[in-house]
C-alpha positions in Angstrom: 0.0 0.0 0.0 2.0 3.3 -0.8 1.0 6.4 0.9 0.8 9.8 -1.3 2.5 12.5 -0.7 2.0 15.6 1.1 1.0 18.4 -0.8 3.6 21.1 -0.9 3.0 24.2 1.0 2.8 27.1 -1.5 5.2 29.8 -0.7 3.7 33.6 0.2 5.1 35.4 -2.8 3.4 32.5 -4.8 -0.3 32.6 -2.7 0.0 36.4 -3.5 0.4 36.5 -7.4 -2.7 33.8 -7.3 -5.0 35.9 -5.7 -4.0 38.9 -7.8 -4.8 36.9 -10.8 -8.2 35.0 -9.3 -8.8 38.6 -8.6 -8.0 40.2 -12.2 -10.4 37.5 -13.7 -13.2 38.1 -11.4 -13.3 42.4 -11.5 -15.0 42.7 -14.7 -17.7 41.0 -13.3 -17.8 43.1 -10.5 -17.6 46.2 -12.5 -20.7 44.9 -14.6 -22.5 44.3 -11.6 -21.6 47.7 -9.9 -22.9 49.2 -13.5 -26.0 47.4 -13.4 -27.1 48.6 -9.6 -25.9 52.5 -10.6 -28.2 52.2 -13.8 -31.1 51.1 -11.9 -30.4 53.4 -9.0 -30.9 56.0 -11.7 -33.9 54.7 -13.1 -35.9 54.7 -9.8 -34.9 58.3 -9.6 -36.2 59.6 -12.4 -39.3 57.3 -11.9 -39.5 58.8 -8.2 -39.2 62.5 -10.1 -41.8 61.4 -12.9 -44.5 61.0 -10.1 -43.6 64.0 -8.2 -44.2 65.9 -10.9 -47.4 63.9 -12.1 -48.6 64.5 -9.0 -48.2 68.2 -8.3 -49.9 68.8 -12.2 -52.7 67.1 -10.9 -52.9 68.8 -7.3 -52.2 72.1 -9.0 -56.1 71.2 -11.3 -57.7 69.9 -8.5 -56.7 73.6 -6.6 -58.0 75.5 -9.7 -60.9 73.3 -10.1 -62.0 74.4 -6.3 -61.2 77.6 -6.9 -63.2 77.9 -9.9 -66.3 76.0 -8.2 -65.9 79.0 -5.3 -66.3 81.3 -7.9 -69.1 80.3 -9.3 -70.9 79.4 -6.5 -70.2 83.1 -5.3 -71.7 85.1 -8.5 -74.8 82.3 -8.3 -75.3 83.9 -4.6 -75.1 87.6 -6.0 -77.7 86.3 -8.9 -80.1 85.3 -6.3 -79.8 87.7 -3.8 -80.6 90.2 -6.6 -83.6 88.5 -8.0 -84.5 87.6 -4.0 -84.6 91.8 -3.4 -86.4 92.5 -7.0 -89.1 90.1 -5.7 -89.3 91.4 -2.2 -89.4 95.0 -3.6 -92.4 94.0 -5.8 -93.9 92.2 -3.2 -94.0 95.0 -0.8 -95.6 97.5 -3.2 -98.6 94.7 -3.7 -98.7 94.4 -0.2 -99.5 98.6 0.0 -101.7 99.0 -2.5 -104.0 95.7 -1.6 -104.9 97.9 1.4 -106.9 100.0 -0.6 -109.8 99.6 -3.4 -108.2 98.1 -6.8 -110.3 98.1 -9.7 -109.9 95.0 -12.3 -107.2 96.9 -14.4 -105.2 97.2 -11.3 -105.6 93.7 -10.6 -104.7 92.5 -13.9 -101.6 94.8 -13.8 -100.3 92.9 -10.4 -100.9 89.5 -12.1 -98.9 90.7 -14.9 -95.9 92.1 -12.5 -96.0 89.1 -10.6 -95.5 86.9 -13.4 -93.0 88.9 -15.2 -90.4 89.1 -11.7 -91.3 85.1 -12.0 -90.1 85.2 -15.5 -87.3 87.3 -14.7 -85.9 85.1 -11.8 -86.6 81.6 -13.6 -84.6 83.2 -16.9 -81.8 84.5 -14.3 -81.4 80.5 -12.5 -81.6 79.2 -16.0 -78.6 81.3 -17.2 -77.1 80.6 -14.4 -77.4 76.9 -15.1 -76.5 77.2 -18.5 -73.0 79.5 -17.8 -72.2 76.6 -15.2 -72.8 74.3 -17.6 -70.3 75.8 -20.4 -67.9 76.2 -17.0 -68.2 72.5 -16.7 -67.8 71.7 -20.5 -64.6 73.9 -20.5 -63.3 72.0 -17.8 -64.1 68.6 -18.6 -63.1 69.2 -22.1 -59.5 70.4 -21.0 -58.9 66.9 -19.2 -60.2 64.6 -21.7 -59.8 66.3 -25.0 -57.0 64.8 -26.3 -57.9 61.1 -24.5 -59.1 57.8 -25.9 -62.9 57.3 -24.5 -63.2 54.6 -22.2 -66.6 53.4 -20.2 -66.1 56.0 -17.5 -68.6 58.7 -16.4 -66.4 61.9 -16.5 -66.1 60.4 -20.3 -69.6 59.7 -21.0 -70.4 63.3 -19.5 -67.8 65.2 -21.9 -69.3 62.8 -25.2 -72.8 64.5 -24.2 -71.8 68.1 -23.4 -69.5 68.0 -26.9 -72.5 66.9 -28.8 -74.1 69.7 -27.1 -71.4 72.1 -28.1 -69.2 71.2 -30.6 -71.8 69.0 -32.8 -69.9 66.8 -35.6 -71.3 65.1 -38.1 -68.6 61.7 -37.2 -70.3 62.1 -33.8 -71.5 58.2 -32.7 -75.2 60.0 -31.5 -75.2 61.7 -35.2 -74.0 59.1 -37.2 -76.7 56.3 -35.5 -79.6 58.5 -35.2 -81.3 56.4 -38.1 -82.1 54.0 -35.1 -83.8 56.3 -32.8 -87.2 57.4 -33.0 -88.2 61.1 -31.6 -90.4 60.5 -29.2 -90.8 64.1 -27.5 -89.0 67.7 -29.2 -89.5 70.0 -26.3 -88.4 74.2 -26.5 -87.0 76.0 -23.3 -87.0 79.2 -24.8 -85.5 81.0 -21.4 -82.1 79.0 -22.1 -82.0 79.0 -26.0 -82.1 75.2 -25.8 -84.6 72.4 -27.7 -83.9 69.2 -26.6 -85.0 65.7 -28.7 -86.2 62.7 -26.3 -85.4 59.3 -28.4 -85.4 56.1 -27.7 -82.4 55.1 -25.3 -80.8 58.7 -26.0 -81.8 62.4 -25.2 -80.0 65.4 -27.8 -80.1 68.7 -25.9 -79.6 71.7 -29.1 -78.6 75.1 -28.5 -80.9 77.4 -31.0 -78.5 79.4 -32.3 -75.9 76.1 -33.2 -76.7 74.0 -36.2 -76.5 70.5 -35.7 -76.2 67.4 -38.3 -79.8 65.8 -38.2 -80.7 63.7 -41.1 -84.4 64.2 -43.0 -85.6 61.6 -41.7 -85.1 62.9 -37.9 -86.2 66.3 -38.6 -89.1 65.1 -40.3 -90.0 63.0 -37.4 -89.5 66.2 -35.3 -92.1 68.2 -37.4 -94.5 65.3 -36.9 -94.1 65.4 -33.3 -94.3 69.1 -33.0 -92.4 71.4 -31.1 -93.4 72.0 -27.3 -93.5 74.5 -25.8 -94.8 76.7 -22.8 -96.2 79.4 -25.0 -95.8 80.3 -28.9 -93.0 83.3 -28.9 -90.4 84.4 -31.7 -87.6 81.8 -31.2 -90.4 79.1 -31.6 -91.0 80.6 -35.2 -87.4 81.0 -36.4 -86.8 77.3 -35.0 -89.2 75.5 -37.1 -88.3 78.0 -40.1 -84.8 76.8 -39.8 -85.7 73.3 -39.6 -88.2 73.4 -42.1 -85.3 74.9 -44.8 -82.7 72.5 -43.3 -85.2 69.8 -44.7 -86.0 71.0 -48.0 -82.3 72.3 -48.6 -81.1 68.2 -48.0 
């Protein structure tokens, strides 16, 4: 049975060079590694700055949005405090004079005051409706102008006010309006708006816009007949322009 030999001890000066070398082979991969961590140290710093700044863009609208709501809210006060102080004024002054004798023309003449500061403050809260409305429009359509639609309520909300506002013919409500049917095409002449009920869809119009209906809707909308609280001017010039829309198409 022979033995084996003892393994030489290696000298100092020898164990040295061999680590330098075991250590030459090995630093490029610590340099690639060291590269890799730095590069996505950076990354996660500009992603960090991305957000920051994402974030603060969409703070900065949701201050202006409040802001602007404050506003609004603060000239719809002034609008009815104003109509609120017509109305008392008028009110007083019938008060007075019921004290005495009133003939039937006097009579007549309160009804008719009476009705007209009625008029006057329904027409005021109606264009106050309709400025917060174009408010609302201008906002919505600053966030999703430029964005794909999606199911999503602020979306569906900006597709309805556009119509509303900005009518195009490549509009989805325009270009499938052979399925509806009019059902109801009601006036609300203190706004300036007509509006079309159809089937599963309603089409609010401003009168002074002109919008892409086909002859076959605004026939339907003659045969249903324009409603309205009483006959006035913008009644008459609405079906005129309707009526020549048809025969020019």
């Amino acid at each position: 049975m022979i033995e084996p030999e003892p393994m030489k001890k290696l000298s100092k000066k020898y164990q040295l060079n061999l680590d330098e070398e075991v250590a030459q082979r090995l630093q490029p991969e610590f340099d690639e590694q060291e590269r890799i961590e730095r590069e996505k140290a950076e990354k996660e710093a500009k992603v960090n700055i991305a957000l920051k700044e994402t974030w603060d863009d969409i703070q900065a609208k949701i201050d202006d949005d409040c802001l602007l709501a404050e506003r609004l809210q603060a000239r719809e006060q002034e609008e009815t405090e104003l109509v609120e102080g017509s109305s008392k004024k008028v009110e007083a002054e019938i008060a007075q004079e019921s004290s005495s004798k009133r003939t039937g023309d006097e009579l007549e003449q309160e009804s008719v005051k009476k009705q007209k500061v009625d008029e006057d403050k329904e027409t005021v809260e109606l264009k106050s409706l309709m400025q917060d409305l174009e408010d609302l429009y201008n906002l919505v359509k600053a966030k999703y102008g430029s964005t794909r639609r999606v199911e999503d309520l602020d979306l569906i909300l900006y597709g309805d006010l556009k119509t509303m506002f900005d009518p195009h013919v490549k509009d989805q409500v325009w270009k499938n309006q052979h399925d509806y049917k009019v059902l109801d095409w009601k006036l609300y002449d203190s706004c300036g708006v007509h509006s079309l009920r159809m089937q599963h869809v309603y089409i609010h119009m401003l009168v002074e816009k002109r919008y892409p209906l086909t002859p076959a809707t605004i026939t339907d909308m003659l045969n249903k007949k324009l409603q309205a609280d009483h006959w006035n001017e913008m009644c008459y010039q609405l079906l005129k322009l309707i009526t020549k829309q048809l025969k020019n198409q």
